[in-house]
N, C-alpha and C positions, 0 to 999 in steps of 0.2 A: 421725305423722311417721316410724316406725320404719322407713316402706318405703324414708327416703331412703339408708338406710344399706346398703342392697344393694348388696354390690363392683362388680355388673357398673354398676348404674344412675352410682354414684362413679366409676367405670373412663369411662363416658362423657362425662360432666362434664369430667372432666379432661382427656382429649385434648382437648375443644375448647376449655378452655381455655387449655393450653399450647401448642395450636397458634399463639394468640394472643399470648399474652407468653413462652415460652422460642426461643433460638434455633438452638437444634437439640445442643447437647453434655448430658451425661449429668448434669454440675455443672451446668448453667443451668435445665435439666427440677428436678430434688430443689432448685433454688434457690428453684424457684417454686410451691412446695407451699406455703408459707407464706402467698404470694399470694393459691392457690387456697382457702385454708381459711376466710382472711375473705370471701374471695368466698362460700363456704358461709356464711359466718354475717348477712352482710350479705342473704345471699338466703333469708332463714332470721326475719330479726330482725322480721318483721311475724308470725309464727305467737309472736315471743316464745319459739324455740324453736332455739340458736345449741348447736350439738350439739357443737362441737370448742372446744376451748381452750388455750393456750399450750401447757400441762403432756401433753398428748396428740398434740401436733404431731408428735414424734420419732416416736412410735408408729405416725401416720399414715406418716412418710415411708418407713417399712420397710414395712408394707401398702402401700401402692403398689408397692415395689419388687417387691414376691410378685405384685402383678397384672399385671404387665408380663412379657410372651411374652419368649422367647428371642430370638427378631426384632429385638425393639422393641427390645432391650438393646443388640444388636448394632447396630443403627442409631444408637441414641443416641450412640454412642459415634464414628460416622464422621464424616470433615467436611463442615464444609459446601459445595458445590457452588459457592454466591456469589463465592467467588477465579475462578471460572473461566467465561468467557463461553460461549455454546450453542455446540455442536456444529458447524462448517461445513461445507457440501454439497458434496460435489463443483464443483457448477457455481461459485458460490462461492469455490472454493481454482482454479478455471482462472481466474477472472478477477481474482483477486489477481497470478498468475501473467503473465498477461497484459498486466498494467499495473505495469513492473517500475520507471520512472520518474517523478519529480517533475510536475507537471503540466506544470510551466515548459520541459522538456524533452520532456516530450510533444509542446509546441506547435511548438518548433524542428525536433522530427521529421514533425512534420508539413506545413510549411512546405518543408522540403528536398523532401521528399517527391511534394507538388506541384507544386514547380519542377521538378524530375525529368520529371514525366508530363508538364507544358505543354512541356520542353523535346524527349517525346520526340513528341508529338503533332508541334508545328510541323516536326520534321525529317523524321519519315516524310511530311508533308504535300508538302515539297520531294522528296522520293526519289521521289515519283507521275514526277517530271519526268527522262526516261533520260538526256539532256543534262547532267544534272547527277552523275550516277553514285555517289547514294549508296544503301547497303543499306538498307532498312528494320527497324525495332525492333519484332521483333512481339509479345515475349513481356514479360508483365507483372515487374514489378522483384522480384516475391516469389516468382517461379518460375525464375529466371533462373539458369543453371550458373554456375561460376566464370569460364568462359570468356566469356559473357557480360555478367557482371557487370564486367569486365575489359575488354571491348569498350565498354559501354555508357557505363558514368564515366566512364572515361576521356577519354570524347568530348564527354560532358557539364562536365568540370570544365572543356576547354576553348573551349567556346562557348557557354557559361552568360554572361550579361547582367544589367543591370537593366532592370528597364522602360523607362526612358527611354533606352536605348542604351549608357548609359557604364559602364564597370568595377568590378565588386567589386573592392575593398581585398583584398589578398591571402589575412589571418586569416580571410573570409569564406569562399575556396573550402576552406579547412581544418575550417570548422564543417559546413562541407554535407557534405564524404566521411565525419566522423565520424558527424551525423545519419543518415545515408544506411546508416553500419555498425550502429549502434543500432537502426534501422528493424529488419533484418535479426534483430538480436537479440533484439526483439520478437516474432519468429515462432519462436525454437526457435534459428536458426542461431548459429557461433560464428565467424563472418568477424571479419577482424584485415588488417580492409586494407592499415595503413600497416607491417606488420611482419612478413608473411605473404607470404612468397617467391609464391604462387599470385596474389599480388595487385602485380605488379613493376609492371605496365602502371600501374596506379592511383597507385603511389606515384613514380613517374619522371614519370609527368605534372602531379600536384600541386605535386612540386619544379619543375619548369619555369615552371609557369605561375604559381607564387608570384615564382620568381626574376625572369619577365617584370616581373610586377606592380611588382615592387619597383625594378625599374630605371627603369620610365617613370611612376614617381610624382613629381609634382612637387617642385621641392628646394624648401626653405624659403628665403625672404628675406636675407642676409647682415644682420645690424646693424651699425653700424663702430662700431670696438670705444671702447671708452672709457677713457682713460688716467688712472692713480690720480696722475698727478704731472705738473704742467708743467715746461718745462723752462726754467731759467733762464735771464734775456735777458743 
C-alpha cells in the first residue's frame, strides 16, 4: 500500500474530491481535508490499512498546501462566480432593450396601434374617391417625420370611433396619443407629443376633441334634494 502515498496519486484524489464537497474559497478547500482523510481511511479500512490519523492531520494540511500550484492558490482564493448569472449576448440585451414596458402596456400599445392602421386603411380607402378630396397616408407610423406624425394623429384622434359608431369617452383619446407616443419610443425615438412645441397640432386637437367630448356627454339625472327638517305646521 505504500504506493498510495505518492503526492501526485493524493494530489488526484483530492481534487476530485473537493471538487465534490468544497465550495470554492481557500477556508472551505483546508476545511475539507478532514473530510478527505476519512475518506482515505474508509477507502482504506478493508486492506486493514487506514494510513492517517487525527494526530497527522495538521501535517497532512500543510503538505497539501506545498502541493497546490501558484494557480490553484490564486484561484482558491477568488469568488465565486454563483452571485452572478451568465453572460448576455448581444441579441439578448437588444431584446431586453426592446421590450421596455410591462406586458399590460404592451397590449394598450398595441391595440392603439391597430386602431391607428385600421383607421389609416379605411381613410386612404375613401381618398381612392377625388370627390371626396382627401390625401392619402402612405407612409408607415414608424417611419413617419414629425410633420407627418402631426398630420396623421391629428386626424386620427378626430375621427377615431368605436366599432359600433358611437364615441370614446374623452380619457380614452388621451390613452391612445400616449400609446401611440410609447409606440414610438419603442423604436429608439424620443417624441413628447403633449409637450413638444413640434407636436402643437397633436396637442390643440386632443384638447378640442376632449373639450367636445366633455360637452356632449350626458348630464346625470337631478335627484330632489332631501330636506333634514320639516317645517312646522
Amino acid at each position: 500500500m505504500k504506493e498510495l502515498l505518492n503526492l501526485d496519486k493524493l494530489n488526484d484524489w483530492l481534487h476530485d474530491f473537493l471538487k465534490d464537497h468544497a465550495q470554492g474559497t481557500a477556508r472551505s478547500y483546508l476545511s475539507s481535508v478532514g473530510m478527505f482523510v476519512g475518506h482515505l481511511n474508509q477507502k482504506l479500512q478493508d486492506e486493514d490499512e487506514a494510513i492517517f490519523d487525527n494526530d497527522k492531520s495538521e501535517m497532512f494540511k500543510i503538505k497539501i498546501q506545498q502541493i497546490w500550484t501558484p494557480e490553484e492558490r490564486y484561484k482558491s482564493h477568488q469568488p465565486s462566480t454563483s452571485r452572478f448569472h451568465e453572460p448576455k449576448t448581444d441579441k439578448e440585451i437588444e431584446d431586453m432593450q426592446s421590450k421596455k414596458f410591462a406586458d399590460s402596456t404592451m397590449s394598450k400599445i398595441k391595440w392603439a396601434t391597430t386602431l391607428f392602421k385600421q383607421w389609416k386603411s379605411t381613410r386612404n380607402i375613401r381618398a381612392n374617391d377625388p370627390n371626396v378630396g382627401l390625401s392619402q397616408i402612405r407612409v408607415d407610423l414608424a417611419e413617419m417625420s414629425l410633420d407627418e406624425l402631426n398630420y396623421s394623429i391629428s386626424r386620427f384622434i378626430c375621427e377615431v370611433r368605436k366599432t359600433d359608431g358611437t364615441e370614446y369617452p374623452s380619457y380614452t383619446f388621451y390613452s391612445l396619443v400616449i400609446c401611440l407616443q410609447l409606440y414610438m419610443d419603442t423604436l429608439g425615438y424620443n417624441h413628447i407629443f403633449l409637450s413638444d412645441s413640434s407636436f402643437i397640432q397633436i396637442k390643440n386637437s386632443l384638447d378640442n376633441v376632449m373639450k367636445l367630448r366633455a360637452e356632449v356627454r350626458v348630464p346625470k339625472k337631478k335627484r330632489p334634494k332631501k330636506f333634514l327638517w320639516r317645517r312646522k305646521s
